[in-house]
N, C-alpha and C positions, 0 to 999 in steps of 0.2 A: 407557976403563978396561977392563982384562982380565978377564974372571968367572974367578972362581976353578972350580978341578976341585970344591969340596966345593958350590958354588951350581951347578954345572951340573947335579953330581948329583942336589940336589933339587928344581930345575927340573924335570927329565926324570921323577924319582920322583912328580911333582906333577900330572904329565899320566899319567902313566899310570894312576893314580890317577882320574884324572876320565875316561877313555877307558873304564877296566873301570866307573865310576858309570852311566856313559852307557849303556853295551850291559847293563848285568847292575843295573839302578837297582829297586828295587822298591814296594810300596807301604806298606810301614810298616816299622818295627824288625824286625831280625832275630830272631824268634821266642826267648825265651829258653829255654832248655832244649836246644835244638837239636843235635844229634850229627851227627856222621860215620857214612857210614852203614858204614863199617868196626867201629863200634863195637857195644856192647852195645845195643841197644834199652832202656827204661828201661819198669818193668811196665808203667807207665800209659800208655807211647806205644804198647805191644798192644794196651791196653784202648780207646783211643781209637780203635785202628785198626780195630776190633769183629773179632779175630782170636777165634776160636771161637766166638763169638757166631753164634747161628741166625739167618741173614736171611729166612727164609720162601720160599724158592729152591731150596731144595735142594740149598746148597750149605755148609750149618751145618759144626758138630764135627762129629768121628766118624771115619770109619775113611780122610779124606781123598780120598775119590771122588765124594762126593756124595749118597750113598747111606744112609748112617749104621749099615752093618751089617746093613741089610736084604736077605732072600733073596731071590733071584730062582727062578722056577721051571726044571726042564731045558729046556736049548734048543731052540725052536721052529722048525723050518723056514722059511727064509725065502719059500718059494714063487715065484709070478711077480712081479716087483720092477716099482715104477710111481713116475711122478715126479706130486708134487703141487706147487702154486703156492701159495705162505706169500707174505702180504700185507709179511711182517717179513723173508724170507728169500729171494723169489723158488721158482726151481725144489729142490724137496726130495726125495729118492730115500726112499721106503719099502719095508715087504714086504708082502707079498700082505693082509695083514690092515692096511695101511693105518699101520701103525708106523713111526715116524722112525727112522732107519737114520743113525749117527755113526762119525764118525775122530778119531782120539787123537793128538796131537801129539809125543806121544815115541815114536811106531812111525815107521817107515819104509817108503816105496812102491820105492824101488829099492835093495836089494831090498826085498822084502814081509816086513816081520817086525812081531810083535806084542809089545808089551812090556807088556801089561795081563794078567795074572795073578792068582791068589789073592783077596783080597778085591776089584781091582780087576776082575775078571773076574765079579763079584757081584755091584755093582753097575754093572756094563757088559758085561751076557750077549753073548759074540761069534757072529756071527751065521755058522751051519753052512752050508757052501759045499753041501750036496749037495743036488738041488734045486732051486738057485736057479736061476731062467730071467730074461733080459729082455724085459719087458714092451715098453708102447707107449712111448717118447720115451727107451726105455735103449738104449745099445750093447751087443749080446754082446759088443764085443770087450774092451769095459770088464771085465767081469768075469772075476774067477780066482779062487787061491787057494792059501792059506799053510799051513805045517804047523806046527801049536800045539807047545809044550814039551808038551805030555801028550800030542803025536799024532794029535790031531783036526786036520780039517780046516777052516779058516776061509773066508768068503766074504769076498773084495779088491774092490776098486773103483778103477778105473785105480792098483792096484797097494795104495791105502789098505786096512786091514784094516777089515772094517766091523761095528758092536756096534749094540745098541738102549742101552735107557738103564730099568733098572730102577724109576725115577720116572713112566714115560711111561705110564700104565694105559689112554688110549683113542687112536683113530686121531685122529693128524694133530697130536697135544703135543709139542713142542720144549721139554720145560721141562732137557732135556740141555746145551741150547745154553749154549756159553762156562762152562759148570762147572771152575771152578780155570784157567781161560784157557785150558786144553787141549783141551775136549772142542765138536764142530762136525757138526753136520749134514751130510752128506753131501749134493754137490750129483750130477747125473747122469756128469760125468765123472772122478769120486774127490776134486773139487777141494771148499772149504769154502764151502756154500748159502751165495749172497747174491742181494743187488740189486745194480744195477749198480754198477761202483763208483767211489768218491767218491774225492777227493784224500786225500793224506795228513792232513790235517789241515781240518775246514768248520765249522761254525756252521750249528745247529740252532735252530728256534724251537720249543720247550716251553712248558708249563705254568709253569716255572721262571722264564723268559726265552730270551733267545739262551744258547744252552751251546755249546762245542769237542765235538764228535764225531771218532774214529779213523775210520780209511780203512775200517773194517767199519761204522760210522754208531753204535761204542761210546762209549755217555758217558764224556768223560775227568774226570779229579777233582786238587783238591790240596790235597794235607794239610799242618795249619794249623804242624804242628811242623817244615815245610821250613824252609830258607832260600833266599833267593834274591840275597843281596847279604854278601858283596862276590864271593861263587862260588857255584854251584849246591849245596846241601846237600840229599842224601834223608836224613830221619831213619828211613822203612819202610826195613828187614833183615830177614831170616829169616822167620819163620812172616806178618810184616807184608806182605813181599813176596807172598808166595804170596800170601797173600789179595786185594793190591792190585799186580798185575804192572806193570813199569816203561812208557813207551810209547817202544817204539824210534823213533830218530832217523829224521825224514822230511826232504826237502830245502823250504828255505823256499817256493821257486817250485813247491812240491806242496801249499803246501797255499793254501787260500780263505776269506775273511772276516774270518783270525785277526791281530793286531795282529805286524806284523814284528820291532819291536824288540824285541829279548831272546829270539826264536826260533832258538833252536839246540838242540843234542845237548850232552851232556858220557858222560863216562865214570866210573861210580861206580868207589870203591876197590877193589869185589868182582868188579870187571871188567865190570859190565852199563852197557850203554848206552843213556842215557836220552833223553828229548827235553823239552823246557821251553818255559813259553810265557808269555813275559816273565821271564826267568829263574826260574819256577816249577818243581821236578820236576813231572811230569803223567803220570798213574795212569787203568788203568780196573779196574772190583771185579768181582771173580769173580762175582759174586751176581745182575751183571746178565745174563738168557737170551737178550736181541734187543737190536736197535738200537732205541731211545728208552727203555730203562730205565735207571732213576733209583734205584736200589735204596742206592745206597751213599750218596746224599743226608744230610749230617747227622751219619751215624754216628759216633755217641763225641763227639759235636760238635765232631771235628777235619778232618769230610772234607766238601769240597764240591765239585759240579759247577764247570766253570772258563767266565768269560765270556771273549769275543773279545782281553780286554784282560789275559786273566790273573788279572783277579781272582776269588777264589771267589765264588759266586754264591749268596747268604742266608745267610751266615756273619754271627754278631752283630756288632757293628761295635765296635770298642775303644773 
C-alpha cells in the first residue's frame, strides 16, 4: 500500500521533531515567562538578573565604569614599569609604584586609539606615556603612545592603551579585573594577564562542586528564565546583557569535561552569538574580578553557576 503525501509529511515532521528533542532535550519544562531575547525584558527578569544591584565588586550602579562617580586624583607618572606574578593571573604589568596597569576592550592597538573618556577616564585614570621606562622582564619595544582627544599623551602596550583602575588603592589589587567584561589587566606584551590557557570550555572543582569555566578560567552561569527546548532562548537583553555578557561560541573539540550533547552556538535575534551547554544559553557576570569567582551565584535567585551536564548548580529544585 502506497503512504500518502499527507502521512509522509508527518512522518518526516515526527522525526524531526524528535532529532531537535534529541540535540536541544533539557531538563525540565520550558521556563514560563520566557522571552525572546528580541523582546522587552519584563522588570522582574532585571531584577532577577541583579542589574543595578551592588555586588561588592566594584562593579555596582553608577556611572557604568565601575567606579560609581568617584574621583580619581591627576595623573601620576607611570615610572619604571615591572611585571609581577598573580597567583589568579599569572604575569601582570604594573608601574613603578607597583599599581596594576589595564586595557579596555573597546580601544584599539592597530591603530592605538582610546575610546575611554569623560567619566570613563575617572574612573580608569589613563596612564601618561612620559616617563615611562621598561623595567626587568618588559620590552621597550612594547611600549609607545597614543594621542588623547584632549592632546595628552597616553602610555600603549604592544599598541593597548594602558589605565590603572580608580578602585585599586594599594600595590598588586586587580579588583579592575573583568569590570563590565571589558576591563583586563595588562599582561607584558599588551596582551590580556592570564594563566596558561585553558580550552574553550573545562570543569572546575569548587566549593560549589565541579562548575564550566570559560577559556580565561571565568565561572560561566545560566539563568533560570532561559529556555532550552525546543530552541535556545536568552531571556538577558539590554542592561541584563551588559551585566551578564553572552559566552561566544567555542568549537565542541575545545572544550574538556563538559557534557557534548546540546553543545553548540546559536545566534540571538540581536545578532550576538552565543554558546550553550546542553542547550543552556551560558553567561559569565561582570562582577567576577579572577578566575574562581563565584560572585554571581544565586543572584535574584534566577542565576547559577552551570555543571558539566548543564545543569545549574544549587538552584532550588522544583
Amino acid at each position: 500500500m502506497k503512504t500518502s503525501w499527507r502521512s509522509a509529511s508527518l512522518v518526516a515532521t515526527a522525526a524531526a521533531v524528535l532529532a531537535l528533542t534529541t540535540a536541544c532535550g533539557q531538563d525540565g519544562a520550558p521556563a514560563a515567562g520566557s522571552q525572546n531575547v528580541g523582546a522587552t525584558a519584563a522588570a522582574d527578569g532585571l531584577g532577577g538578573a541583579g542589574v543595578g544591584a551592588g555586588t561588592g565588586s566594584g562593579t555596582g550602579a553608577g556611572n557604568g565604569y565601575g567606579a560609581d562617580g568617584q574621583q580619581s586624583s591627576a595623573a601620576e607618572p607611570a615610572g619604571r614599569l615591572a611585571v609581577t606574578d598573580s597567583a589568579e593571573l599569572g604575569k601582570v604589568l604594573t608601574d613603578s609604584s607597583g599599581m596594576t596597569l589595564y586595557r579596555f576592550d573597546e580601544d584599539t592597538a592597530e591603530p592605538p586609539r582610546s575610546h575611554c573618556d569623560g567619566d570613563c577616564a575617572t574612573a580608569w585614570p589613563p596612564v601618561p606615556a612620559a616617563d615611562a621606562t621598561a623595567g626587568s622582564g618588559v620590552d621597550k619595544a612594547m611600549l609607545g603612545e597614543v594621542t588623547r582627544a584632549d592632546g595628552s599623551k597616553q602610555l600603549t602596550i604592544g599598541g593597548w592603551p594602558a589605565y590603572r583602575y580608580a578602585k585599586d588603592t594599594k600595590a598588586g589589587e586587580i579588583s579592575g579585573q573583568g569590570v563590565g567584561g571589558k576591563w583586563y589587566a595588562l599582561a607584558p606584551d599588551g596582551k590580556k594577564a592570564t594563566l596558561a590557557s585553558l580550552p574553550g570550555l573545562s570543569v572546575k572543582k569548587t566549593e560549589l562542586g565541579d562548575i564550566v569555566v570559560d577559556k580565561n578560567g571565568m565561572t560561566v552561569y545560566r539563568f533560570l528564565k532561559d529556555q532550552a527546548w525546543p530552541t535556545s532562548v536568552s531571556a538577558c537583553t539590554g542592561a541584563c546583557l551588559e551585566k551578564w555578557p553572552a559566552v561566544a561560541p567555542v568549537p565542541a573539540d575545545a572544550t574538556k569535561g563538559v557534557r557534548k550533547k546540546g553543545l553548540m552556538g546559536f545566534t540571538r535575534p540581536d545578532g550576538v552569538k552565543q554558546m550553550t551547554v546542553n542547550c543552556w544559553p551560558i553567561y559569565t557576570y561582570s562582577g567576577d574580578k579572577i578566575p574562581g569567582d563565584t560572585n554571581g551565584q544565586g543572584i535574584g535567585g534566577t542565576w547559577y553557576a552551570v555543571s558539566p551536564d548543564g545543569k545549574p548548580v544549587g538552584a532550588p529544585k522544583k
